[in-house]
Gaussian input, Z-matrix of N, CA and C with variables (Angstrom, degrees):
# hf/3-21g

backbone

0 1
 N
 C     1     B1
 C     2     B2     1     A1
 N     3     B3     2     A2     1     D1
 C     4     B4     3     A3     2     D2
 C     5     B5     4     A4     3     D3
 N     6     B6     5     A5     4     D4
 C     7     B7     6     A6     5     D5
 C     8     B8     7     A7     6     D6
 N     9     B9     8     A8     7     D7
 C    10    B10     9     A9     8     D8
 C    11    B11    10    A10     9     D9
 N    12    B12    11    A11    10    D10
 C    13    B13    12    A12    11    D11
 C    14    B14    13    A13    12    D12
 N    15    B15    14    A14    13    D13
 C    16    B16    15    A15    14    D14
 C    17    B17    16    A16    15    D15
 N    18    B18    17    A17    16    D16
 C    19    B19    18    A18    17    D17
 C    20    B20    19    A19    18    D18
 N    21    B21    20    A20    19    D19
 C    22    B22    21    A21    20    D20
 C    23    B23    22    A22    21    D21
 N    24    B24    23    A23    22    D22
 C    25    B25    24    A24    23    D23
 C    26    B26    25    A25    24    D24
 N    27    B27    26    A26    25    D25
 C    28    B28    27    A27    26    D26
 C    29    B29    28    A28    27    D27
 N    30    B30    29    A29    28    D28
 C    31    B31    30    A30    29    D29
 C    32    B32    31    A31    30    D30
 N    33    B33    32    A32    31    D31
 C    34    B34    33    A33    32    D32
 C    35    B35    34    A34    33    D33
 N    36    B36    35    A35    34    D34
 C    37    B37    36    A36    35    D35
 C    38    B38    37    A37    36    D36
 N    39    B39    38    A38    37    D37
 C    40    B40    39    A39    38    D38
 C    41    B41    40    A40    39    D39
 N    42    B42    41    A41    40    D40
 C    43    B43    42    A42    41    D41
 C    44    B44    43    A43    42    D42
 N    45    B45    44    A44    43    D43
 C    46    B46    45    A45    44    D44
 C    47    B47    46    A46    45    D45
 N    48    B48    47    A47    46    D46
 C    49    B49    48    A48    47    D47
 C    50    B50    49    A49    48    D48
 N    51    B51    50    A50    49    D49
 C    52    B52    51    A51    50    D50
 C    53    B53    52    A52    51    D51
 N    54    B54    53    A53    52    D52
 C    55    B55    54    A54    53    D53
 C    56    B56    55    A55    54    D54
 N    57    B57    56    A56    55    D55
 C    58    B58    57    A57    56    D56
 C    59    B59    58    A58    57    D57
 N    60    B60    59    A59    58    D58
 C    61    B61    60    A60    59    D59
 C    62    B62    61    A61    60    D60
 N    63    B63    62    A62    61    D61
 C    64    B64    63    A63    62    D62
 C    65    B65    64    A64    63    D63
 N    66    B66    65    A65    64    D64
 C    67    B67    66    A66    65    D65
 C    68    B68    67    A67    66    D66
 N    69    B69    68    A68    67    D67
 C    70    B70    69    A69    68    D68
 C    71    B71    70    A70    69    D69
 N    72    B72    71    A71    70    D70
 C    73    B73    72    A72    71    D71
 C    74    B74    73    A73    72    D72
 N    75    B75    74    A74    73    D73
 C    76    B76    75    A75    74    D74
 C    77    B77    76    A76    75    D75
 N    78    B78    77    A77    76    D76
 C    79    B79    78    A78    77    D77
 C    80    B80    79    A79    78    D78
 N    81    B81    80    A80    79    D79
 C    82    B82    81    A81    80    D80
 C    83    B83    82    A82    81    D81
 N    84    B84    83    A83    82    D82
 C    85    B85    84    A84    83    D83
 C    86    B86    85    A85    84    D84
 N    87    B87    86    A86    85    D85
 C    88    B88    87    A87    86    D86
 C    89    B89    88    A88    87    D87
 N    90    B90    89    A89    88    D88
 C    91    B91    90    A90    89    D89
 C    92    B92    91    A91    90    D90
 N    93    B93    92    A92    91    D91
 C    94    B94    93    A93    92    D92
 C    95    B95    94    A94    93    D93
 N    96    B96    95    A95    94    D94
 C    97    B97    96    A96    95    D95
 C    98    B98    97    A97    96    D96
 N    99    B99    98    A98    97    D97
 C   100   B100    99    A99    98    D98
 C   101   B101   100   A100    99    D99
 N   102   B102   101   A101   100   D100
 C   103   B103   102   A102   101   D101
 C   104   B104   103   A103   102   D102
 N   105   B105   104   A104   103   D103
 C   106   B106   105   A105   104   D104
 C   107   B107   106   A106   105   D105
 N   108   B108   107   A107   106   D106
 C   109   B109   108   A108   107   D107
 C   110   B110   109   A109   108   D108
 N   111   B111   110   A110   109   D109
 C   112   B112   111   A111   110   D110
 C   113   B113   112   A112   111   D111
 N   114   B114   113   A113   112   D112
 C   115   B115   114   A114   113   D113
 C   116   B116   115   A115   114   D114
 N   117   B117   116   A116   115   D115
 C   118   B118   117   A117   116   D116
 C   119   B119   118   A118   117   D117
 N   120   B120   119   A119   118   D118
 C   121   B121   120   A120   119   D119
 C   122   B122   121   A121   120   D120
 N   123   B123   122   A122   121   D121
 C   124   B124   123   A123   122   D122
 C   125   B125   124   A124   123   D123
 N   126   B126   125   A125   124   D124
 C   127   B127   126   A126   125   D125
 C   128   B128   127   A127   126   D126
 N   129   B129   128   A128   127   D127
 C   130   B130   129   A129   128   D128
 C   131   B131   130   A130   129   D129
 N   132   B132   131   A131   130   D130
 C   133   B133   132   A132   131   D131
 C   134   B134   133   A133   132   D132
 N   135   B135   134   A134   133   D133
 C   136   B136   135   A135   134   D134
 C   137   B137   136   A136   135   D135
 N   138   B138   137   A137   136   D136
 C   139   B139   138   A138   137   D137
 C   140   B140   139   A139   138   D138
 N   141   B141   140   A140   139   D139
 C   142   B142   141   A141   140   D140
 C   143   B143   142   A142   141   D141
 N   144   B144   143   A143   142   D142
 C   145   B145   144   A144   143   D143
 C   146   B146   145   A145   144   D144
 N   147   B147   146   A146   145   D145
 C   148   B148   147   A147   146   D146
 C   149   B149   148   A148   147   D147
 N   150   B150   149   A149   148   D148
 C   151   B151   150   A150   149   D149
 C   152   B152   151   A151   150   D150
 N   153   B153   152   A152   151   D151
 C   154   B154   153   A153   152   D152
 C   155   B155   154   A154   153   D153
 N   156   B156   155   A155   154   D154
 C   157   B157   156   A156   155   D155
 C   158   B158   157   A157   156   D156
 N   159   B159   158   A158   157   D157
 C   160   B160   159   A159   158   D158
 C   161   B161   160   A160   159   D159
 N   162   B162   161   A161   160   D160
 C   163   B163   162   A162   161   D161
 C   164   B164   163   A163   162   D162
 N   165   B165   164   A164   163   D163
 C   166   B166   165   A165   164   D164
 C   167   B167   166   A166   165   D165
 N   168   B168   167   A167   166   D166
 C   169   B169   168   A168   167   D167
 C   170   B170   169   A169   168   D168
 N   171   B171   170   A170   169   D169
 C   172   B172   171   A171   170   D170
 C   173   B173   172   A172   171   D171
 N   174   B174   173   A173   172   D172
 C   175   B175   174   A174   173   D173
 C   176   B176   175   A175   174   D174
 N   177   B177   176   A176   175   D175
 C   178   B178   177   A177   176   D176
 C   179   B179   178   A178   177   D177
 N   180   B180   179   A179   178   D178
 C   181   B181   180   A180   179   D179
 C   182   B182   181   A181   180   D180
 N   183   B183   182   A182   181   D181
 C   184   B184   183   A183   182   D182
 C   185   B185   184   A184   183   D183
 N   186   B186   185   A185   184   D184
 C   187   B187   186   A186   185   D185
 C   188   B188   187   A187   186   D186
 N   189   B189   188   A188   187   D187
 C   190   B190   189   A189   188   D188
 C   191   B191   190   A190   189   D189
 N   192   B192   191   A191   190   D190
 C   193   B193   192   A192   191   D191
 C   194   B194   193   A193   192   D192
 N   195   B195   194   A194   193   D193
 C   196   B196   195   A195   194   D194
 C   197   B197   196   A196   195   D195
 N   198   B198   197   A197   196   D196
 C   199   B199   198   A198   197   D197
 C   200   B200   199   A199   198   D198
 N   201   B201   200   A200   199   D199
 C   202   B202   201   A201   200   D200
 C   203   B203   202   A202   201   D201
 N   204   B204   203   A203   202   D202
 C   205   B205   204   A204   203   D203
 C   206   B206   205   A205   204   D204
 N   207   B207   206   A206   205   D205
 C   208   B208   207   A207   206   D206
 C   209   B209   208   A208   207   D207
 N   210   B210   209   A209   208   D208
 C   211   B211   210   A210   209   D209
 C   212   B212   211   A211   210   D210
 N   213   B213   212   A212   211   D211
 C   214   B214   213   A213   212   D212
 C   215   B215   214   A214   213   D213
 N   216   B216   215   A215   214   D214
 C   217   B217   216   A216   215   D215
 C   218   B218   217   A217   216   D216
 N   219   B219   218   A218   217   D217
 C   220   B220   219   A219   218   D218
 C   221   B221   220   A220   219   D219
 N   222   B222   221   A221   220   D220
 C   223   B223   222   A222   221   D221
 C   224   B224   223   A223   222   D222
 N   225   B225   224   A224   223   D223
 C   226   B226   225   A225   224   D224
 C   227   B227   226   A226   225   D225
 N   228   B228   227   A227   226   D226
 C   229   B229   228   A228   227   D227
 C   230   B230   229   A229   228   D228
 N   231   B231   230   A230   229   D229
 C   232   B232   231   A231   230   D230
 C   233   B233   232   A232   231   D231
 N   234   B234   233   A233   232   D232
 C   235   B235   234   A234   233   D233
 C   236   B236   235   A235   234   D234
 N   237   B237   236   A236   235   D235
 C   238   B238   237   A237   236   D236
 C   239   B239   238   A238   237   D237
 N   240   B240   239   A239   238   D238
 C   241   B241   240   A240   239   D239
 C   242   B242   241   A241   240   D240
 N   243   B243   242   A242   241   D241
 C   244   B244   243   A243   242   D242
 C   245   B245   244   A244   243   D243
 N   246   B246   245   A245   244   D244
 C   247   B247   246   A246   245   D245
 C   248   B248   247   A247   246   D246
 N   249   B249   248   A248   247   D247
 C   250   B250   249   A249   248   D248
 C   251   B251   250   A250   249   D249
 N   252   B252   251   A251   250   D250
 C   253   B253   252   A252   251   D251
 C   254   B254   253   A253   252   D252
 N   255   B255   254   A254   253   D253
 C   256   B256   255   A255   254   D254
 C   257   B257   256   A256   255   D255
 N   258   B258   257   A257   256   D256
 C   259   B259   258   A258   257   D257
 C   260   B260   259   A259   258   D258
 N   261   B261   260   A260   259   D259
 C   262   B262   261   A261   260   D260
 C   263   B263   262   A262   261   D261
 N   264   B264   263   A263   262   D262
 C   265   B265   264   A264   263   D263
 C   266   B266   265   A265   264   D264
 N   267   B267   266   A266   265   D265
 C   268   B268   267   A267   266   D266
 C   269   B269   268   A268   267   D267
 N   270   B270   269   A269   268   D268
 C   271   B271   270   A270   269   D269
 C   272   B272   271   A271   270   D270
 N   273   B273   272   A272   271   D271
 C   274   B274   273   A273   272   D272
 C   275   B275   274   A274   273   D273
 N   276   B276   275   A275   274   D274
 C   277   B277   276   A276   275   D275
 C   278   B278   277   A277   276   D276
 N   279   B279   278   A278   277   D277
 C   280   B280   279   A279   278   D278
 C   281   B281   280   A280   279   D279
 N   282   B282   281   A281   280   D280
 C   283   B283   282   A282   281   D281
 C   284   B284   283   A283   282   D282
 N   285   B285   284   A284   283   D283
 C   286   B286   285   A285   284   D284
 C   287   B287   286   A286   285   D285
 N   288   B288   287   A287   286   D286
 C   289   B289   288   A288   287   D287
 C   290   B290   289   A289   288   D288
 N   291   B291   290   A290   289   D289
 C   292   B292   291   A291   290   D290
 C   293   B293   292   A292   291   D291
 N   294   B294   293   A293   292   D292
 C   295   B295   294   A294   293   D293
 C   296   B296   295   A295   294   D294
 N   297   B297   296   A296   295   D295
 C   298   B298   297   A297   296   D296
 C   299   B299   298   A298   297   D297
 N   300   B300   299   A299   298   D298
 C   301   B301   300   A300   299   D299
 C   302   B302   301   A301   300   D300
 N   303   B303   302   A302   301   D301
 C   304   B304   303   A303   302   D302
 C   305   B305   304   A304   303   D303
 N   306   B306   305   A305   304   D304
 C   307   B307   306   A306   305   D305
 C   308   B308   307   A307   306   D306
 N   309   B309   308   A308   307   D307
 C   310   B310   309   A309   308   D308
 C   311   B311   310   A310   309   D309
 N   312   B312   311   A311   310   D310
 C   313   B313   312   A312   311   D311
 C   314   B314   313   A313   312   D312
 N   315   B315   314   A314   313   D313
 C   316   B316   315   A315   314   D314
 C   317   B317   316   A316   315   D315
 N   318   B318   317   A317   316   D316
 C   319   B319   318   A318   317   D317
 C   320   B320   319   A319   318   D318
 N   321   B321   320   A320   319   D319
 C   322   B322   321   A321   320   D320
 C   323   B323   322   A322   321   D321
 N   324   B324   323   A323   322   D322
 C   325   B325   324   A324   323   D323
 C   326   B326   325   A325   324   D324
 N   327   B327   326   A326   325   D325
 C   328   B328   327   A327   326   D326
 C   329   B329   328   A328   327   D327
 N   330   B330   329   A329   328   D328
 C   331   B331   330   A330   329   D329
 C   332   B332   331   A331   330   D330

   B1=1.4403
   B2=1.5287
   B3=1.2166
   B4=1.5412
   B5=2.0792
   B6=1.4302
   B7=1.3087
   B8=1.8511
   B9=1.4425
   B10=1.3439
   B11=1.4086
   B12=1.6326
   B13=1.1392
   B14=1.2461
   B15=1.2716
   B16=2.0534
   B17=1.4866
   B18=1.5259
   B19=1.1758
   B20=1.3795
   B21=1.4231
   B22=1.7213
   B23=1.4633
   B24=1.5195
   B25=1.7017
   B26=1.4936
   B27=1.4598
   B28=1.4629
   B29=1.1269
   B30=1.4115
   B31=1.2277
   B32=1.6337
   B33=1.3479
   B34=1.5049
   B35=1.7804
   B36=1.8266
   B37=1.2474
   B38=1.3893
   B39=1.3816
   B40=1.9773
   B41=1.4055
   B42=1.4592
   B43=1.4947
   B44=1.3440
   B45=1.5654
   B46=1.0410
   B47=1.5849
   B48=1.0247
   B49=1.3800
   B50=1.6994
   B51=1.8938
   B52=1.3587
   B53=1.3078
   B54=1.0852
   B55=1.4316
   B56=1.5812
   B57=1.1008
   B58=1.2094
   B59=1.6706
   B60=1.6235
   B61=1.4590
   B62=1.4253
   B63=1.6288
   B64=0.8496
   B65=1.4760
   B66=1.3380
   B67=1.3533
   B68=1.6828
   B69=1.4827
   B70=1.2913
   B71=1.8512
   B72=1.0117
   B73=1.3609
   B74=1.2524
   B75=1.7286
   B76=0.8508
   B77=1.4174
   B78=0.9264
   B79=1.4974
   B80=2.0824
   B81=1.3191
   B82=1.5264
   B83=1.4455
   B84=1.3358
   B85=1.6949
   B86=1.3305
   B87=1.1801
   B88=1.7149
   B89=1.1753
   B90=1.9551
   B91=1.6028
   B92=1.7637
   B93=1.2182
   B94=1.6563
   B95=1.6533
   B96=1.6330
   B97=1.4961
   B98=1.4713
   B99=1.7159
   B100=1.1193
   B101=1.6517
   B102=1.2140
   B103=1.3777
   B104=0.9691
   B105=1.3233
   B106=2.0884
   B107=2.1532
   B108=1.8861
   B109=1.5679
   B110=1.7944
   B111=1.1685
   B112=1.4358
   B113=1.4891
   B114=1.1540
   B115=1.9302
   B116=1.8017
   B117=1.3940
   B118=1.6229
   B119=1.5156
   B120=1.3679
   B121=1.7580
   B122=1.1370
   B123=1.6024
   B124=1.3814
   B125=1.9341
   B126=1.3473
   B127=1.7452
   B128=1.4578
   B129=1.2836
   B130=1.9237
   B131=1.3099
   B132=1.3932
   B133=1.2356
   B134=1.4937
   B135=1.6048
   B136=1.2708
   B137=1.7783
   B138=1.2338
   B139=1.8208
   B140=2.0431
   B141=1.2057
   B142=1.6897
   B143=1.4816
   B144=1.4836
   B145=1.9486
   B146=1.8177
   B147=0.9260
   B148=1.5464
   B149=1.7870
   B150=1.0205
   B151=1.6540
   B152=1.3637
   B153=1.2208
   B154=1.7906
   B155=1.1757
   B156=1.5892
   B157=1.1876
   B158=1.5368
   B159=1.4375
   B160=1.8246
   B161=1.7783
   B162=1.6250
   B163=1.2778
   B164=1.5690
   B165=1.1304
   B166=1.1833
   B167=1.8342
   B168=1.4487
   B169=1.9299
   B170=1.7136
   B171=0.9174
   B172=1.6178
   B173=1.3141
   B174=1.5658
   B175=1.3261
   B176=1.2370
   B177=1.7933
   B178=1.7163
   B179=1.7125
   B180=1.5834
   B181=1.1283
   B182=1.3352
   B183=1.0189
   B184=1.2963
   B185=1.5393
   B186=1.5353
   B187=1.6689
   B188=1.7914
   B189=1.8391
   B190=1.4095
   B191=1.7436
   B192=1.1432
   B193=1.0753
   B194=1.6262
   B195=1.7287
   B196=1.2216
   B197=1.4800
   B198=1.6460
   B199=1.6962
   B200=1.9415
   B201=1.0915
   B202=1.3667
   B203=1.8403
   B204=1.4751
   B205=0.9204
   B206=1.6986
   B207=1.2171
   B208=1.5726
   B209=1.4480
   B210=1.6243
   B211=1.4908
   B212=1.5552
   B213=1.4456
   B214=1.7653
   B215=1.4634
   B216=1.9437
   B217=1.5947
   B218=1.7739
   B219=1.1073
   B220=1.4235
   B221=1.7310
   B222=1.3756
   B223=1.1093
   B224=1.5935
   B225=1.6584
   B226=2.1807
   B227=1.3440
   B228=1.5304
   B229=1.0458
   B230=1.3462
   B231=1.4411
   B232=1.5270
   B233=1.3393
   B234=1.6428
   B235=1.4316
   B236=1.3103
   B237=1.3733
   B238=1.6736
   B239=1.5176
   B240=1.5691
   B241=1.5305
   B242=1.7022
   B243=1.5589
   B244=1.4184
   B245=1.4020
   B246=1.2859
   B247=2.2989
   B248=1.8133
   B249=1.0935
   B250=1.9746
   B251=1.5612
   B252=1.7278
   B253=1.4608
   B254=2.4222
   B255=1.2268
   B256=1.2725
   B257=1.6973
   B258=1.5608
   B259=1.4342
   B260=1.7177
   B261=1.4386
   B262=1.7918
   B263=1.1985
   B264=1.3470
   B265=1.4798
   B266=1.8395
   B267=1.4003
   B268=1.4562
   B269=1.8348
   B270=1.4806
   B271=1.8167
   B272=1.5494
   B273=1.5428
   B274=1.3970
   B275=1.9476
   B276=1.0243
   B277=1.2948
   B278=1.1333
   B279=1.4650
   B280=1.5986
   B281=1.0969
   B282=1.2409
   B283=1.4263
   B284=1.3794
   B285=1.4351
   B286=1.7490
   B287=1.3122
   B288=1.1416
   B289=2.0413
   B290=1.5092
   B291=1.2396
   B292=1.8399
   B293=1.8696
   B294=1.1293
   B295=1.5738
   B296=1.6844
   B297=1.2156
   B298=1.0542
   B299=1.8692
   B300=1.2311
   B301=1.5831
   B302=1.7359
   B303=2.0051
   B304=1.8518
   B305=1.5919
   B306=1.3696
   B307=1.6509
   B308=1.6187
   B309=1.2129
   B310=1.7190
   B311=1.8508
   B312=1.9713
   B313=1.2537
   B314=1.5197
   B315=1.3713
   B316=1.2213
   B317=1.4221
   B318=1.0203
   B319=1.7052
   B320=1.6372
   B321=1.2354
   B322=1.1338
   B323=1.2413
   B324=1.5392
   B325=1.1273
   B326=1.6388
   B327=1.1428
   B328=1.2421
   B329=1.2449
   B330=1.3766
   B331=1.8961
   B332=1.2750
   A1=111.10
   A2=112.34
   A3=124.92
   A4=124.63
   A5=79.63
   A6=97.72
   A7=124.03
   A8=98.01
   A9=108.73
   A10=113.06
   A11=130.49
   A12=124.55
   A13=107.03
   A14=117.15
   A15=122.57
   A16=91.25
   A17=128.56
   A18=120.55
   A19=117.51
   A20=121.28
   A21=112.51
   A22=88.07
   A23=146.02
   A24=153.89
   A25=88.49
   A26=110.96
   A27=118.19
   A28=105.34
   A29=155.31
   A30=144.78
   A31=84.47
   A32=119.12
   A33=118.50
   A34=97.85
   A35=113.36
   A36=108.48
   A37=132.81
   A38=93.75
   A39=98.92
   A40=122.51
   A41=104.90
   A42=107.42
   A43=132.22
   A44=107.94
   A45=125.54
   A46=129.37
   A47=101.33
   A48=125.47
   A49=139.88
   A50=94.17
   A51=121.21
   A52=111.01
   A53=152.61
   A54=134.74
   A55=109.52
   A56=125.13
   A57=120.65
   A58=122.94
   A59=113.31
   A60=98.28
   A61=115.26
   A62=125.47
   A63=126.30
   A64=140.42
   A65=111.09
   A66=135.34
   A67=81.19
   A68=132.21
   A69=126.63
   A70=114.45
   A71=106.83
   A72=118.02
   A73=97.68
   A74=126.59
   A75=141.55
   A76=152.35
   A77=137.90
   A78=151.73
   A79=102.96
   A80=102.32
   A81=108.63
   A82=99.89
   A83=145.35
   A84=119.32
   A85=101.79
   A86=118.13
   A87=129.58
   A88=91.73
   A89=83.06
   A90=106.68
   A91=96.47
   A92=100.38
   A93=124.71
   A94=89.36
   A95=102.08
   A96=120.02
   A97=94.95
   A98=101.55
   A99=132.46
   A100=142.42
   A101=131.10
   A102=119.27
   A103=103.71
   A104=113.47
   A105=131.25
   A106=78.31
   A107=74.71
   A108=90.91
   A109=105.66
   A110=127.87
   A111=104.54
   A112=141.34
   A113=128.30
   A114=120.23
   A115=91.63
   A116=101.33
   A117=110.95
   A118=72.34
   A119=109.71
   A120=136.20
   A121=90.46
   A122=111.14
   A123=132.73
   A124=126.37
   A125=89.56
   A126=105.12
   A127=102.63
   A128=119.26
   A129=123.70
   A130=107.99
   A131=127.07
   A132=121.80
   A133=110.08
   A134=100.98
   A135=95.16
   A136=120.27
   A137=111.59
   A138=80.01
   A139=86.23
   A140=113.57
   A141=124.10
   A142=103.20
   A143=93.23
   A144=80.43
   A145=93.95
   A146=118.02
   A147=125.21
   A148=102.47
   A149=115.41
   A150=116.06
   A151=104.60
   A152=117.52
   A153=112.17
   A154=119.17
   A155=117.53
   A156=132.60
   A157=108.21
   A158=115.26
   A159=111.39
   A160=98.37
   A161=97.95
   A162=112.81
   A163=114.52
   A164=134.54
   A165=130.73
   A166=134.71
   A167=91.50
   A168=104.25
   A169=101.93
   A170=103.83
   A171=108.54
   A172=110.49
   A173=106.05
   A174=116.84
   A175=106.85
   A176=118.71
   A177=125.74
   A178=84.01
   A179=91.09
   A180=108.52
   A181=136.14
   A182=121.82
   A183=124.86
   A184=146.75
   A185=87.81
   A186=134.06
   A187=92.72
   A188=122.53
   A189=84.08
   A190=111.28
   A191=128.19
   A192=140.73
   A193=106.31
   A194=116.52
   A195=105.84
   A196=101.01
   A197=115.43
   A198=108.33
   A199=80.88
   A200=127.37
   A201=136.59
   A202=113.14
   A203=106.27
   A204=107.77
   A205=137.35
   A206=122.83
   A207=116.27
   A208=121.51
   A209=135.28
   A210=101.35
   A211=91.62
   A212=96.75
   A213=106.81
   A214=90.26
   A215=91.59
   A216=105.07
   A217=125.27
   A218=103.08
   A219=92.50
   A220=97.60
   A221=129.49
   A222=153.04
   A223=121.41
   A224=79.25
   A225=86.47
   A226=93.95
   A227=102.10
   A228=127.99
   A229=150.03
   A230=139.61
   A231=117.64
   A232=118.42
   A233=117.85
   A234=116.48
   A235=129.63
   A236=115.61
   A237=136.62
   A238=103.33
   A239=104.54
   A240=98.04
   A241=121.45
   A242=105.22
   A243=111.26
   A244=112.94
   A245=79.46
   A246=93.73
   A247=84.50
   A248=114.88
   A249=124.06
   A250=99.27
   A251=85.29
   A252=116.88
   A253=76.90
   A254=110.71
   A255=119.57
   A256=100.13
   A257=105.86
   A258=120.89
   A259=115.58
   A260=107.23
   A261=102.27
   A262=97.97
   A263=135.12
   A264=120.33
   A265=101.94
   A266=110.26
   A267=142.00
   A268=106.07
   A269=112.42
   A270=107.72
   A271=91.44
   A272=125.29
   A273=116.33
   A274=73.09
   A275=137.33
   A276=120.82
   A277=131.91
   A278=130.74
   A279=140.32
   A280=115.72
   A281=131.99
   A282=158.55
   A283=118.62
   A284=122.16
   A285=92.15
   A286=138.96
   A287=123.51
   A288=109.74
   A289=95.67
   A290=116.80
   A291=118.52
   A292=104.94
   A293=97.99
   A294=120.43
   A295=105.03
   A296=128.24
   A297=124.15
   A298=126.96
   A299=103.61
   A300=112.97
   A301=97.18
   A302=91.42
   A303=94.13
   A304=98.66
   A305=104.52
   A306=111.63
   A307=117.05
   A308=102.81
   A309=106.18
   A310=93.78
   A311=107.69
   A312=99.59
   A313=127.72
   A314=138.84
   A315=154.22
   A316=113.82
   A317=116.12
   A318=120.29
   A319=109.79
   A320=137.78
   A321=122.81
   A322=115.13
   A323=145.54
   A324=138.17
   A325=110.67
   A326=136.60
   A327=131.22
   A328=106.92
   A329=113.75
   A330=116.20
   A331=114.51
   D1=-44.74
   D2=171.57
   D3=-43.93
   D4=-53.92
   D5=169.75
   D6=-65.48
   D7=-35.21
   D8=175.44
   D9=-67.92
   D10=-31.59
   D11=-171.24
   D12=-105.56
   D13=2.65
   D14=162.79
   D15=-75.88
   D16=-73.33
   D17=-164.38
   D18=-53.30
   D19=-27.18
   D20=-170.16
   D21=-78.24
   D22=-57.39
   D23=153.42
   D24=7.75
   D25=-87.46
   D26=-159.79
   D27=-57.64
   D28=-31.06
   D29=-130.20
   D30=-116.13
   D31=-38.21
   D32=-162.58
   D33=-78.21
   D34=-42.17
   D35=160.12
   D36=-29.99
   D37=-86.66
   D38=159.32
   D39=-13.58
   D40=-72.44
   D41=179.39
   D42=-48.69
   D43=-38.02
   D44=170.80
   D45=-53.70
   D46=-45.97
   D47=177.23
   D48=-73.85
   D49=-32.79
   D50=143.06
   D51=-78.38
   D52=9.21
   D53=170.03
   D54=81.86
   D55=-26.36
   D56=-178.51
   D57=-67.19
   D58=9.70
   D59=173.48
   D60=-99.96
   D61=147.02
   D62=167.21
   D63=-138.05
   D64=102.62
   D65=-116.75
   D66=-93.18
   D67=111.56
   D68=161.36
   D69=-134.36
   D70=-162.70
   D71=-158.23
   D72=-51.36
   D73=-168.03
   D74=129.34
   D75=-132.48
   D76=108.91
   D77=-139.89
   D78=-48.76
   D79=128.62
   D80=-178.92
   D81=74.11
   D82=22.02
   D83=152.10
   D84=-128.25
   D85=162.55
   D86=168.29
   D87=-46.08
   D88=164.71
   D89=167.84
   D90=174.66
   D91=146.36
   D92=-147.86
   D93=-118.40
   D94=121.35
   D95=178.66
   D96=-139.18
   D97=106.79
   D98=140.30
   D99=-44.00
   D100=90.07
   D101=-164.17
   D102=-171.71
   D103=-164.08
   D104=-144.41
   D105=-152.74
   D106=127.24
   D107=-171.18
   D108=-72.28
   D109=112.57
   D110=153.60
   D111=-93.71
   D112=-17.29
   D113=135.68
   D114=-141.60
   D115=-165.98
   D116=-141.13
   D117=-168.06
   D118=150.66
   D119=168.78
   D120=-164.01
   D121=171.69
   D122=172.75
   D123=-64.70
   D124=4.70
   D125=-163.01
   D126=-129.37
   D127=-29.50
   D128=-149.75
   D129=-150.53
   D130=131.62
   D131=161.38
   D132=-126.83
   D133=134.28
   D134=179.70
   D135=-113.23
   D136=144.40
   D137=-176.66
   D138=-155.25
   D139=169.83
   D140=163.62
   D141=-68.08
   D142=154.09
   D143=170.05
   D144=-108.57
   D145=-135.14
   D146=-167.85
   D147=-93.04
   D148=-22.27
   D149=171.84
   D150=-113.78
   D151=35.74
   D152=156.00
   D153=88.60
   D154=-30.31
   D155=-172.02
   D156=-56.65
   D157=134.36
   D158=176.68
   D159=-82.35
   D160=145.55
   D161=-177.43
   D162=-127.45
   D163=112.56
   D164=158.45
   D165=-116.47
   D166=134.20
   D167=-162.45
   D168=-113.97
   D169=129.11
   D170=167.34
   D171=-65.83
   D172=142.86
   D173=172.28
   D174=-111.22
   D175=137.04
   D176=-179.10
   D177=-130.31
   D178=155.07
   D179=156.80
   D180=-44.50
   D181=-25.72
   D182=152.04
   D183=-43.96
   D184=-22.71
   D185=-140.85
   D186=-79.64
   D187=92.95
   D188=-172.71
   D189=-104.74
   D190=177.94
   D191=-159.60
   D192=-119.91
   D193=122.85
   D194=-172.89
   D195=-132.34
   D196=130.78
   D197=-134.72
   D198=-157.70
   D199=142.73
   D200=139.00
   D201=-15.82
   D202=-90.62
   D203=154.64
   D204=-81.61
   D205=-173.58
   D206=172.71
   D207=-68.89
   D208=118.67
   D209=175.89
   D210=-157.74
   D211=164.73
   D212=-169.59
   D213=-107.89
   D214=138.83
   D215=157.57
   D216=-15.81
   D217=-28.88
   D218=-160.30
   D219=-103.66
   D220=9.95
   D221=-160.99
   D222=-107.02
   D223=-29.45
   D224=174.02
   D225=-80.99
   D226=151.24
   D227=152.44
   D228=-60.97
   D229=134.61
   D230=165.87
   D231=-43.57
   D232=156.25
   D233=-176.51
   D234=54.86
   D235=15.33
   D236=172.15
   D237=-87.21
   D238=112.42
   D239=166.96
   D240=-83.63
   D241=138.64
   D242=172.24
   D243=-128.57
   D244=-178.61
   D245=-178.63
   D246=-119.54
   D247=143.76
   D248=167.93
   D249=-145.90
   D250=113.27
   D251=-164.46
   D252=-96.40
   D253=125.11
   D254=-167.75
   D255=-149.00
   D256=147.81
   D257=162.03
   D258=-115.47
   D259=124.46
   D260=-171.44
   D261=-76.81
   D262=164.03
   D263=143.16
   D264=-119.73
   D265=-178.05
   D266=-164.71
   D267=-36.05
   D268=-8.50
   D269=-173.05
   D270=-126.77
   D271=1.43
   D272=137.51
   D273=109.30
   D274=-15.18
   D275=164.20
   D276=-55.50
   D277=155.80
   D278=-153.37
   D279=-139.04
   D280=96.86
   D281=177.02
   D282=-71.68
   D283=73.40
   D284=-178.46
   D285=-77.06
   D286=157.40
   D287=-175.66
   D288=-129.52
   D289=29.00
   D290=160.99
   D291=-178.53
   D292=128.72
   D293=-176.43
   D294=-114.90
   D295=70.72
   D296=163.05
   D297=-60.40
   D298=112.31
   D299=-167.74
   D300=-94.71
   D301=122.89
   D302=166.62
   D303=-98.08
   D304=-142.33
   D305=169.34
   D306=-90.40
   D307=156.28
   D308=-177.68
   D309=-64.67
   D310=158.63
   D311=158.80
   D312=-66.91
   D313=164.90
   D314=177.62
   D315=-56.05
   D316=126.22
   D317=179.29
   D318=-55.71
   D319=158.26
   D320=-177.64
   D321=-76.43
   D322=177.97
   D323=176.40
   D324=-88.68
   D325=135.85
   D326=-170.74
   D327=-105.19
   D328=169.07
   D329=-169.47
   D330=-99.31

């Protein structure tokens, strides 16, 4: 057993070090996506996460929404920041089963 977890060490070292690792989700556990909504339907939400990157998670009925007031997926706004508590499965898709809603960002300041 010892030996097995030196070699996976080294191998993850290596990789690491060449650039070749690439550390992503994993299929069947949570995982928390941070971001600014950019549109919302009853099925899909799409939003940036914190490095810009566009993100989109399926919405199921299941899917619940945790908000100040009451409101449906399709109800947030653009530029609304959230947390999307999501499970990937095996084709790398993202399902969320909690949409925590903060406040939209700030309008810009005008001159």
């Amino acid at each position: 057993m010892v030996k097995r977890a030196i070699g996976l060490m080294v191998c993850l070292a290596v990789m690491l070090m060449s650039g070749q690792a690439s550390l992503s989700a994993h299929p069947g556990h949570s995982h928390k996506v941070l971001g600014t909504v950019t549109s919302a339907t009853p099925d899909r939400l799409s939003l940036k996460d914190r490095d810009g990157k566009p993100v989109t998670v399926q919405v199921t009925k299941d899917t619940r929404v945790k908000a100040t007031a009451p409101l449906k997926v399709e109800d947030i706004k653009p530029g609304t920041r959230v947390v999307v508590t999501a499970t990937m499965d095996k084709d790398s898709a993202m399902t969320a089963t909690l949409i925590e809603v903060g406040a939209a960002d700030a309008a810009p300041a005008s001159k």
